[in-house]
N, C-alpha and C positions, 0 to 999 in steps of 0.2 A: 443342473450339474452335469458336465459331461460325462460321457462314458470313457473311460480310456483306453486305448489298447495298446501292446505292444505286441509288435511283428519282427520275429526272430530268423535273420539272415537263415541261410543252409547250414544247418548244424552240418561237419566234415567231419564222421571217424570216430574216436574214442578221443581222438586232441580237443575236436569241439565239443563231444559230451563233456566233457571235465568243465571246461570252456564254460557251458551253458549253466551247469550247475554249482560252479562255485561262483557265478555272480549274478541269479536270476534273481535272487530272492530279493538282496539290495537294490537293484536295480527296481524291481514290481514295489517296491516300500520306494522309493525316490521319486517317483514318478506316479504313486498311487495310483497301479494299475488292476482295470477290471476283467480284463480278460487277455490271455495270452496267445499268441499261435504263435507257429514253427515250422518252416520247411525242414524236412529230416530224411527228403530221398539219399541223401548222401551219411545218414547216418551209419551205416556199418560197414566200417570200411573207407568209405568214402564211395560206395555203389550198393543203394538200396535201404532195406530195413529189416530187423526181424524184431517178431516175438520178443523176445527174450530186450533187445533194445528199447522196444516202443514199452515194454514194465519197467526202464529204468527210468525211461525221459516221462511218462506219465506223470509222476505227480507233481511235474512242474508248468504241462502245458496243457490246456485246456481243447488246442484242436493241433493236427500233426497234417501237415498239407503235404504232396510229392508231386513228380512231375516224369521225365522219361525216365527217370530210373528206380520206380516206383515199382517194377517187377522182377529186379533185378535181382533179389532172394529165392529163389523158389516157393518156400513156406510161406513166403505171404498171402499169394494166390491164394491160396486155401484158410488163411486165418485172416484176411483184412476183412472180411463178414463182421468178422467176432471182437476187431477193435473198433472200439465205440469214436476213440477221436479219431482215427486214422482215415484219411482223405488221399483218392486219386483223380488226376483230372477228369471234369468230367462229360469233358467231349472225347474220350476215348469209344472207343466201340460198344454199343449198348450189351453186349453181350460181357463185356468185362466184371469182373466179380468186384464188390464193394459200392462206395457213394461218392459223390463229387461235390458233396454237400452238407452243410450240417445245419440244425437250428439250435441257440442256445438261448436260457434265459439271464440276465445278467442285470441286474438288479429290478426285476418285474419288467425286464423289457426285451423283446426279441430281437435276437441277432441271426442272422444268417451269414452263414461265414463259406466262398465256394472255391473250388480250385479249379484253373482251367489252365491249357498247354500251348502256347504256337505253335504255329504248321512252319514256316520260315526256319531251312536248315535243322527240322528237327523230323522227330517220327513221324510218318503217315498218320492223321485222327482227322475228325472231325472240324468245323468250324469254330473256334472260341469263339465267338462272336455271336454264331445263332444257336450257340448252346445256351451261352450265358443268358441272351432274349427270352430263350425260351423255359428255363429255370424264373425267372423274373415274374414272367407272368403268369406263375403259376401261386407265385408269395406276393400279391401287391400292396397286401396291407403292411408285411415286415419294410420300416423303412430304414434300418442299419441295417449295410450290406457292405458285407469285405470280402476281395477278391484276391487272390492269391495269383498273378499269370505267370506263368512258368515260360519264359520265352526267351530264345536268342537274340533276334534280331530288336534293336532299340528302335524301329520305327514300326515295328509291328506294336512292340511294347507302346508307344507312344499314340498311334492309332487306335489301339485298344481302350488307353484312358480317353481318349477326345470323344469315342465313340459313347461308354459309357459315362460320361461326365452330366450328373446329376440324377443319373440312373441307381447308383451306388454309391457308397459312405466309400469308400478307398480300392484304388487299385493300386497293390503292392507285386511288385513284379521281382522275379527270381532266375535263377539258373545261373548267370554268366560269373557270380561269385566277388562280381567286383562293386564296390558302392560307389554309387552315381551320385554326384551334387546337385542333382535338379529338383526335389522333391519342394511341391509346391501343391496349394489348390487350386484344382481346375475353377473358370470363371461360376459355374453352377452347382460347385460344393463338395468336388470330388478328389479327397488327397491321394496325389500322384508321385510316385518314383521308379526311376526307371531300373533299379534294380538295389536291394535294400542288402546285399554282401554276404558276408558269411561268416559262419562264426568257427573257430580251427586256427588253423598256422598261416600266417601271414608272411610265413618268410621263403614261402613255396612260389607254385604254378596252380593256384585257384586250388590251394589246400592241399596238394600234392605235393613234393620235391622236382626241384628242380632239374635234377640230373636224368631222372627219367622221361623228364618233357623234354630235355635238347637231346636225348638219344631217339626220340620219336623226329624231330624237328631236323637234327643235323645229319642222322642216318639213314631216315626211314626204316627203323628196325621199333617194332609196336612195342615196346617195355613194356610191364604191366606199370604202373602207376601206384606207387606210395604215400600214405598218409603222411604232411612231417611233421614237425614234434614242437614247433621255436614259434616266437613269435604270436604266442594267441590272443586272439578281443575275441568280441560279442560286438559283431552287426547287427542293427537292424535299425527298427523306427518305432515313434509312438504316436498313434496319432486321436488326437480328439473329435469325439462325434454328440455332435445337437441330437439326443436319444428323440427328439419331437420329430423332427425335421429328416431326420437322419444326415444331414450336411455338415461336412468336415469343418471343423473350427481350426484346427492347428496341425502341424506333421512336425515333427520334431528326427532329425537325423542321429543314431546314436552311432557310436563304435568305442567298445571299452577295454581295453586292456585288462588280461588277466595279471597281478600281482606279480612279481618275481619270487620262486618260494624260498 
């Protein structure tokens, strides 16, 4: 029997909290899912996480993945030791506080579940690619392995699954906010998507309002950037994994619409 999991777009703000938790429950029962993760760099606010957020989204998610706006709180620095799900990438600087990594057990069988960032248009870190190598061979007998890449660029993303493709049960990739139609498995067992969306207002600028991205765009004057309110689904994917093999059986694209109340 496969394992299932589901992979939950960028939660955006307190639109996509609501978002996440008034349809995770149905959706984990439709789908009879085993295990859940969630990008939620953008949980507060739409920049970051805190404390007080990662106790609300807990008991719904099993691992919390982030990416460049992972220190965007200040208190997290100091409490991400102390959260047990909570993941930052983990080619960031070895000196960085927290894991890039977790191990779970999910029905008698080990999961390794990692986060990691691209370099392409984003912050100065490390290599994803020989961080990733080098976590790998450190677990050879773990064969489910799900990777979280946190990347801009779609050919780094794209590079990154070819690279690992059969190395790891899924590369699920994040950041740009938009869901991509190409999720597929690689020829040697590896489910791929170039970026699995976000869960918030859809009737924005990547979960934001619009009118502060064309006062950035049409003036040059930095707005700060607002949460918007219209418009909410639940991105993301589910995808199936051979617990023997660890080779992807299925990727399934979701996006669902929150109710009108």
């Amino acid at each position: 029997m496969p394992i299932k999991v589901l992979f939950v777009g960028d939660i955006v703000g307190k639109p996509g909290r609501k978002t996440l938790k008034s349809l995770i429950d149905g959706i984990k029962k439709r789908y009879e899912i085993d295990i859940t993760i969630a990008n939620v760099e953008n949980a507060a606010d739409g920049f970051g996480i805190t404390k007080k957020i990662y106790n609300e989204l807990n008991p719904y998610i099993d691992v919390m993945t982030g990416g460049n706006h992972s220190w965007d709180k200040d208190e997290i620095i100091d409490e991400i030791i102390n959260l047990r799900k909570l993941l930052r990438p983990l080619n960031l600087s070895p000196l960085s506080p927290g894991r890039g990594f977790t191990i779970l057990s999910v029905r008698g069988v080990e999961v390794l579940v990692a986060n990691a960032m691209g370099r392409v248009f984003m912050n100065p870190s490390e290599s994803p690619f020989f961080a990733l190598e080098e976590l790998l061979s450190v677990f050879p007998m773990i064969k489910v392995r799900i990777v979280d890449f946190h990347a801009e660029a779609t050919s780094e993303k794209q590079a990154f699954g070819w690279h690992f493709d059969g190395q790891v049960s899924a590369v699920i990739c994040t950041h740009t906010h938009v869901q991509t139609a190409d999720e597929r498995i690689l020829p040697n067992g590896t489910a791929y998507i170039s970026d699995v969306g976000m869960t918030g207002c859809h009737d924005g600028v990547l979960g934001f309002g619009y009118e502060e991205a064309l006062e950035r765009f049409l003036k040059n004057i930095p707005k700060r950037l607002k949460v918007c309110k219209s418009n909410l689904k639940l991105d993301g994917c589910v995808v199936e994994i051979d617990p023997d093999t660890g080779k992807a059986i299925g990727i399934t694209r979701i996006s669902e619409p929150l109710p009108s109340e």
